[in-house]
PAZAPA-4460 file (N, C-alpha, C; in steps of 0.05 Angstrom, whole numbers, plus 32768, in hexadecimal, padded with zeros to 4 digits):
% residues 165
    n_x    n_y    n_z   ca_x   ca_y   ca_z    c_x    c_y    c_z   seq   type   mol
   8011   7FE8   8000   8000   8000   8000   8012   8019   8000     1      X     A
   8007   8028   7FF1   801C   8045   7FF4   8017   8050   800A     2      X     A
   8027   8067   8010   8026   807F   8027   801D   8091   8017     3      X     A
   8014   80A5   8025   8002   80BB   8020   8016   80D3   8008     4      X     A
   8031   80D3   801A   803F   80E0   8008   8043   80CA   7FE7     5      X     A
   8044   80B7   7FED   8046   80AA   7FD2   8036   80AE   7FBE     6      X     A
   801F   80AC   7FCC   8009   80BB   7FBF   8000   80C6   7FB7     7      X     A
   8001   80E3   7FBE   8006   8100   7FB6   8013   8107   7FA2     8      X     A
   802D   80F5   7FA2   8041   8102   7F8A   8037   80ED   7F7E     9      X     A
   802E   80DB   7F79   8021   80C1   7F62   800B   80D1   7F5A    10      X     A
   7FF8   80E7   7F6A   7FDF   80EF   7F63   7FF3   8113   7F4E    11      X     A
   8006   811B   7F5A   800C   8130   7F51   801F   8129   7F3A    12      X     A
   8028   8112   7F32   8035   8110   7F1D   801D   810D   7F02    13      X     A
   8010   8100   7F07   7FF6   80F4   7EFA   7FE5   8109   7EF4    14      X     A
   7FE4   8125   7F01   7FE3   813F   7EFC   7FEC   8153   7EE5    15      X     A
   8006   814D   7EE8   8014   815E   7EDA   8024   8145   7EBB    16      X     A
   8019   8130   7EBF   8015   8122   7EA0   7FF9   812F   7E92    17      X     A
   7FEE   8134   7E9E   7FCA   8138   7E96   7FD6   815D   7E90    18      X     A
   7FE0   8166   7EA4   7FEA   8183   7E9B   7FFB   8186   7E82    19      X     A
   800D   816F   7E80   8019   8179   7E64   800A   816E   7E4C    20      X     A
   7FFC   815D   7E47   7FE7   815F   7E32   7FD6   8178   7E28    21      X     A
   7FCF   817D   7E46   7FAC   8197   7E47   7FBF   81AB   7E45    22      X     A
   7FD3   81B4   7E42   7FE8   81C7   7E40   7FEE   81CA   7E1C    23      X     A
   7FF6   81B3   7E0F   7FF2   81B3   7DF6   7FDE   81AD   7DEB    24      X     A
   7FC4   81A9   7DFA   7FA2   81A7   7DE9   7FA9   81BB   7DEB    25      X     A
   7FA0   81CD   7DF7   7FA2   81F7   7DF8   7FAE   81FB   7DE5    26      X     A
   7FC9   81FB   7DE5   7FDB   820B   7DD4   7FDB   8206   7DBB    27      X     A
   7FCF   81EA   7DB0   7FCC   81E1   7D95   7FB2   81EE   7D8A    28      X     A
   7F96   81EF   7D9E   7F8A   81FD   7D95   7F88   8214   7D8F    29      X     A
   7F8E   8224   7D9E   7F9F   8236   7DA1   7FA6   8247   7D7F    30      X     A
   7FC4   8236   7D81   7FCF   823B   7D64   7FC8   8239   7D54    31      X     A
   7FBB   821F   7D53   7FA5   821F   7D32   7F8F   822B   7D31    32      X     A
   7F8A   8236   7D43   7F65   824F   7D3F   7F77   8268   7D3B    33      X     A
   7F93   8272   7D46   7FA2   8286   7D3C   7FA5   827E   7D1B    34      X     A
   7FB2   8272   7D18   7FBC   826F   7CF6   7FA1   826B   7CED    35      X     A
   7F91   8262   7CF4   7F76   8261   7CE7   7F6B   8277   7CE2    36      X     A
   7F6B   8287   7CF0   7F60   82A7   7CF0   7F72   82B9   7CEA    37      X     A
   7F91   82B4   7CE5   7FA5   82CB   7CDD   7F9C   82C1   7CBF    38      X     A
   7F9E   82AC   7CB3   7FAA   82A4   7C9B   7F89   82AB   7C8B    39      X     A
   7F7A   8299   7C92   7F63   8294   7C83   7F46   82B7   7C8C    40      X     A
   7F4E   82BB   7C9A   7F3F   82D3   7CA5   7F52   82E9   7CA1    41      X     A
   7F64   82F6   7CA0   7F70   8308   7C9D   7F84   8310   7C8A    42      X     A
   7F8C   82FA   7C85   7FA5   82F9   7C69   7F92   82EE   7C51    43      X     A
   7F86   82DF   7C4B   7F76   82D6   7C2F   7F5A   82E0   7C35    44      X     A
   7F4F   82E3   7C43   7F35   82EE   7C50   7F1F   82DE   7C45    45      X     A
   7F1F   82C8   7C42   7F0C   82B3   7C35   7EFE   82B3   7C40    46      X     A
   7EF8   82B9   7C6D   7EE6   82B2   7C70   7EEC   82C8   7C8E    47      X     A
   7ECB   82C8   7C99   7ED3   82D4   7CB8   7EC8   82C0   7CC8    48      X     A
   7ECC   82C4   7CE8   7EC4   82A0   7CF5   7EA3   82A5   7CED    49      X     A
   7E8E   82BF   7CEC   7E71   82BA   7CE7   7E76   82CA   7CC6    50      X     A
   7E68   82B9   7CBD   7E62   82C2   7CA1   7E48   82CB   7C9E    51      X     A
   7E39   82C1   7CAD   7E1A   82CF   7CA8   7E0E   82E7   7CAD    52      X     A
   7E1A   82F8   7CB3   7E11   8316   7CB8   7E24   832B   7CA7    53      X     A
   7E28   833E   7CB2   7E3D   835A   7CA1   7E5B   835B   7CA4    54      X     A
   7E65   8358   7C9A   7E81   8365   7C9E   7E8F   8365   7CAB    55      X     A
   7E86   8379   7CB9   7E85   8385   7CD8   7E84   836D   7CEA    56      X     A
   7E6B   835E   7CEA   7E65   8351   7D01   7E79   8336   7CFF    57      X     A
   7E7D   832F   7CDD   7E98   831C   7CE7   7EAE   8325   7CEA    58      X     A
   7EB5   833C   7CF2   7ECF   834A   7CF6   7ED4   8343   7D10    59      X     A
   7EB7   8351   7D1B   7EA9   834A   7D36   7EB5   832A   7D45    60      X     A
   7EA8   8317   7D33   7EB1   82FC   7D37   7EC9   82F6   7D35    61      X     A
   7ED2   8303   7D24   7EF7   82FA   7D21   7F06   8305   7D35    62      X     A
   7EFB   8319   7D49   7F08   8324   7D5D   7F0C   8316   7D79    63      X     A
   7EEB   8308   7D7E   7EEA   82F4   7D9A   7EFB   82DB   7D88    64      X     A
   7EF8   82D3   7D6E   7F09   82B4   7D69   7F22   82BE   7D73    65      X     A
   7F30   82D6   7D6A   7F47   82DB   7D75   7F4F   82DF   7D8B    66      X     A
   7F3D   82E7   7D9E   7F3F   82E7   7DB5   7F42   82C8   7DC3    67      X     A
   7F2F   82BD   7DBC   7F27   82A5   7DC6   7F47   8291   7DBE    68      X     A
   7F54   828F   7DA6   7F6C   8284   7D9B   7F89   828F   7DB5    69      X     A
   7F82   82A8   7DB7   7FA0   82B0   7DC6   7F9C   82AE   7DE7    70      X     A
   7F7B   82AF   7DEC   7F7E   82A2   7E11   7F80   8284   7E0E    71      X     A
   7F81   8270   7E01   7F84   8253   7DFC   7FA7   824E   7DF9    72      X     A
   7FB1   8261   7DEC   7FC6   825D   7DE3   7FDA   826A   7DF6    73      X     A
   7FD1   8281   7E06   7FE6   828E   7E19   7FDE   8277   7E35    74      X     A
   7FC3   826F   7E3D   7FB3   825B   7E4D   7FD2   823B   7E4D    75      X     A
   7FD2   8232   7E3A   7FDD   8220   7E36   7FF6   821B   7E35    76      X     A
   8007   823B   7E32   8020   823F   7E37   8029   823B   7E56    77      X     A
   8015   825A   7E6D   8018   8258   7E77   801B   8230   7E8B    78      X     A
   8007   8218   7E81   8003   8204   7E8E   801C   81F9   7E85    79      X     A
   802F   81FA   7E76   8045   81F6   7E65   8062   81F8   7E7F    80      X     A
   805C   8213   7E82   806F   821F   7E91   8067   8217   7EAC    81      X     A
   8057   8212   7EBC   8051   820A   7ECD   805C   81E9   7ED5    82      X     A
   805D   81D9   7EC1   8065   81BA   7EBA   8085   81B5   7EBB    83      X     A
   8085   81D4   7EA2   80AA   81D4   7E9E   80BA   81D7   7EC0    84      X     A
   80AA   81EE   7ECC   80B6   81FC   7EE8   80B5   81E5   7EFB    85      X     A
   80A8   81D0   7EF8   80A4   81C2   7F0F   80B0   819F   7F04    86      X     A
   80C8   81AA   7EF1   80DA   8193   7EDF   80CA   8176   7ED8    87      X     A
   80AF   817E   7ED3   809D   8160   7ECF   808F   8165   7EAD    88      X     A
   8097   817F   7E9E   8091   8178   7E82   809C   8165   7E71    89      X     A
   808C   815C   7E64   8092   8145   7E59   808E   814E   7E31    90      X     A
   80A3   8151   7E29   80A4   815C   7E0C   8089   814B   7DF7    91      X     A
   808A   8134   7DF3   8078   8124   7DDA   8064   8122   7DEF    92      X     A
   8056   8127   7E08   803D   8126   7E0D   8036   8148   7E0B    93      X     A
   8048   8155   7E0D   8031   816E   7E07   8039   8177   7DE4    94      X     A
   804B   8166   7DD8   8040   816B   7DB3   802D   815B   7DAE    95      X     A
   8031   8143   7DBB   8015   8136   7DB6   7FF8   8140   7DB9    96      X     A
   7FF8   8152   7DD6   7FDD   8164   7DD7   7FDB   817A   7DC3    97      X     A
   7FF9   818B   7DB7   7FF7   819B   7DA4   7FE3   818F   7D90    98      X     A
   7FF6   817A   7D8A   7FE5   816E   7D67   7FC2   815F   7D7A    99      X     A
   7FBD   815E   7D86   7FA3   8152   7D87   7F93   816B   7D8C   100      X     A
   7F9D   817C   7D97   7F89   819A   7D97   7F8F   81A6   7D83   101      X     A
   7FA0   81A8   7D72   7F99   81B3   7D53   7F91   81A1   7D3F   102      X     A
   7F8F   818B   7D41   7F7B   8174   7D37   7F6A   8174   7D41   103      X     A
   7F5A   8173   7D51   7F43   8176   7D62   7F37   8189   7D59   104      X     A
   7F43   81A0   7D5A   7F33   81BB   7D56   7F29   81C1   7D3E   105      X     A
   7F41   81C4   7D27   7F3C   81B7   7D0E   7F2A   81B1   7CFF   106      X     A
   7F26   8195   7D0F   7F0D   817A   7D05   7EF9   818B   7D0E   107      X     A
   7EF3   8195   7D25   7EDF   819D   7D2E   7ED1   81B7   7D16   108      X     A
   7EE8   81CB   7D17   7EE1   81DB   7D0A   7EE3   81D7   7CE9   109      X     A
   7EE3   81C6   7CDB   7EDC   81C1   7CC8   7EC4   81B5   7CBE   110      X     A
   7EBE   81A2   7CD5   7EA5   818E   7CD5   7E8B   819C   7CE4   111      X     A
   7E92   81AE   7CFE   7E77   81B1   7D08   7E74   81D0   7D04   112      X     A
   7E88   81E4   7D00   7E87   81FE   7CFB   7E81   8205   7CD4   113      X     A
   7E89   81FC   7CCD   7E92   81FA   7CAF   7E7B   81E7   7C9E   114      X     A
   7E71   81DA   7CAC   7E58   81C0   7CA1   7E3B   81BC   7CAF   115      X     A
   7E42   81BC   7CCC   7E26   81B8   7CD5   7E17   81D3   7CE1   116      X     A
   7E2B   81E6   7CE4   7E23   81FF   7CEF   7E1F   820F   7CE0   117      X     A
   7E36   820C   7CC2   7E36   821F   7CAB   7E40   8239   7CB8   118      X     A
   7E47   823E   7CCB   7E5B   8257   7CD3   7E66   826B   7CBF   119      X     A
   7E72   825A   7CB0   7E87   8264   7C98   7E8E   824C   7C88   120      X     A
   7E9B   824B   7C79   7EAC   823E   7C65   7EC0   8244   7C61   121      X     A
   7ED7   8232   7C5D   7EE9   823C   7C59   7EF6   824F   7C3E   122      X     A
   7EE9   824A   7C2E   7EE9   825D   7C12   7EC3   8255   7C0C   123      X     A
   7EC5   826F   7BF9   7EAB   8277   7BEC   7EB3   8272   7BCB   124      X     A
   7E9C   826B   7BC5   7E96   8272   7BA1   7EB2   825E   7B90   125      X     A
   7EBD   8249   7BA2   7ED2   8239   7B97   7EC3   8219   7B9A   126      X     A
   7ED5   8207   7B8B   7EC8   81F5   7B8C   7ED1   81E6   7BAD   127      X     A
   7EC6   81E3   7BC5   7EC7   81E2   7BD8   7EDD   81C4   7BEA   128      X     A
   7ED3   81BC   7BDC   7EDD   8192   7BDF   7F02   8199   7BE0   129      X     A
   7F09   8199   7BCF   7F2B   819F   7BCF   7F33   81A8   7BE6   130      X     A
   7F29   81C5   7BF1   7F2E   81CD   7C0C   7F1F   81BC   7C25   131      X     A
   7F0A   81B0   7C29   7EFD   81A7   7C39   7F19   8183   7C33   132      X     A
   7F1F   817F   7C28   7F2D   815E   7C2B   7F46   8167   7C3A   133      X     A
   7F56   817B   7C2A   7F64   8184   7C35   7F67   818F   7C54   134      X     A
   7F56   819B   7C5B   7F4B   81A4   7C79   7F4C   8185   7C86   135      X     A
   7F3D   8179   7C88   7F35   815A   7C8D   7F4D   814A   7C94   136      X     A
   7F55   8154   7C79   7F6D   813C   7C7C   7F8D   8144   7C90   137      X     A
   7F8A   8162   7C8E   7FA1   8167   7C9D   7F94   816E   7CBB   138      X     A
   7F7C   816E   7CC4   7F73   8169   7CDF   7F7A   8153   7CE8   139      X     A
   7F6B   8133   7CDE   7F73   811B   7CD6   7F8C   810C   7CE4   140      X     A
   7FA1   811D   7CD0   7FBD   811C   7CD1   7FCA   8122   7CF0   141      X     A
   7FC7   8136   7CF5   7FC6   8146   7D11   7FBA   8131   7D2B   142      X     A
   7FA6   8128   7D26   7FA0   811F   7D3C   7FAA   80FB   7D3E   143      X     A
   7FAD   80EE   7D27   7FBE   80DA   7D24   7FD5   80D4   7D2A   144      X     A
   7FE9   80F4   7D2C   8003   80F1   7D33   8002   80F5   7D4C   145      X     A
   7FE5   8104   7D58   7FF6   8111   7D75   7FE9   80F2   7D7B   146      X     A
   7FD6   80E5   7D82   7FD3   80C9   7D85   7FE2   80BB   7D89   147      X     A
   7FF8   80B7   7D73   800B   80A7   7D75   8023   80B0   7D86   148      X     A
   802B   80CA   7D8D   8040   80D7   7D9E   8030   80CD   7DB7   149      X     A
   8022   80D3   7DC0   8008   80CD   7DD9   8011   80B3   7DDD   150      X     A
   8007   80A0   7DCB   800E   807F   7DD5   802A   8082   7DE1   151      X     A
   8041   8083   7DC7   805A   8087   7DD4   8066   8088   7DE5   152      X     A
   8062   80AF   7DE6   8067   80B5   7E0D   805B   80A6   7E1A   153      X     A
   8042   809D   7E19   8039   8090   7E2F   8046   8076   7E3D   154      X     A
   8051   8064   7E1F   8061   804E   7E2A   807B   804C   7E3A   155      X     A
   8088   8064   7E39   809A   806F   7E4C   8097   8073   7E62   156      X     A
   8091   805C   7E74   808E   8060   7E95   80A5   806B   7EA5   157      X     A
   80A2   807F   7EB8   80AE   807B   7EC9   80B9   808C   7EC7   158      X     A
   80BD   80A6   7EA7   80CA   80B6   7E9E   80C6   80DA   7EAF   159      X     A
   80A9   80D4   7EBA   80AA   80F0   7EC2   80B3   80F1   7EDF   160      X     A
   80BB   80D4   7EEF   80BE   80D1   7F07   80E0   80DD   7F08   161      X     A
   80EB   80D6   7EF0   8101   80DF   7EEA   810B   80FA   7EEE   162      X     A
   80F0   8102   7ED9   80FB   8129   7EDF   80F4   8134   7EF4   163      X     A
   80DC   8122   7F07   80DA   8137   7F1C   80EB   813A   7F31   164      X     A
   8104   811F   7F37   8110   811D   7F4D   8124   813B   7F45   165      X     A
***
């Protein structure tokens, strides 16, 4: 049976594995709703996050997505640095949360913003499918790899007991 202190640090290590994932879910989402909204909203202007009203009002929208992208992304740093300071980050579990929160997000926002909500689209007045496979497939991609980094690290026991002594 363990001791209480064994415990603790078994319950606080088991913590801060779960912290360095939810550290790169954030920051991956994060980054890809940024590049999503610098590139496709502001640099090609194909689309704003609401397409159904004026101008204005998806300017409006492109302002909270932006908002919403940089407290996820500064959110996730800070849990980053928190992991690093307390020598229990673990590098391929929080790229692995990178790529599964910008795969995640992605998928999401291609399939339920982009299709079932009709929000926006990613381009107008083009033939649509080319960009929509492409979207798909590099969400897809993203969440396949961080998957497989995830299994990985994970089979490496014993590794964060390492950094914390």
């Amino acid at each position: 049976m363990r001791s209480v202190e064994q415990s603790r640090s078994y319950k606080d290590l088991s913590t801060h594995k779960r912290k360095n994932i939810w550290s790169g879910v954030f920051f991956g989402i994060g980054l890809v709703a940024f590049i999503d909204e610098t590139v496709f909203h502001q640099i090609l202007h194909w689309h704003h996050f609401y397409d159904k009203a004026t101008t204005a009002i998806g300017l409006v929208s492109d302002g909270f997505f932006h908002a919403f992208s940089w407290f996820l992304t500064v959110g996730g740093l800070f849990m980053v640095a928190d992991v690093r300071r307390r020598k229990v980050w673990q590098p391929k579990k929080w790229t692995s949360g990178v790529l599964l929160g910008a795969g995640g997000f992605q998928l999401y926002d291609g399939i339920i913003q982009h299709k079932l909500m009709r929000l926006h689209q990613i381009r107008y007045h083009v033939n649509i499918v080319p960009y929509d496979t492409v979207w798909h497939i590099t969400s897809v991609l993203m969440l396949v790899i961080g998957i497989v980094l995830l299994v990985a690290s994970s089979k490496k026991t014993g590794a964060i007991r390492e950094n914390a002594q």
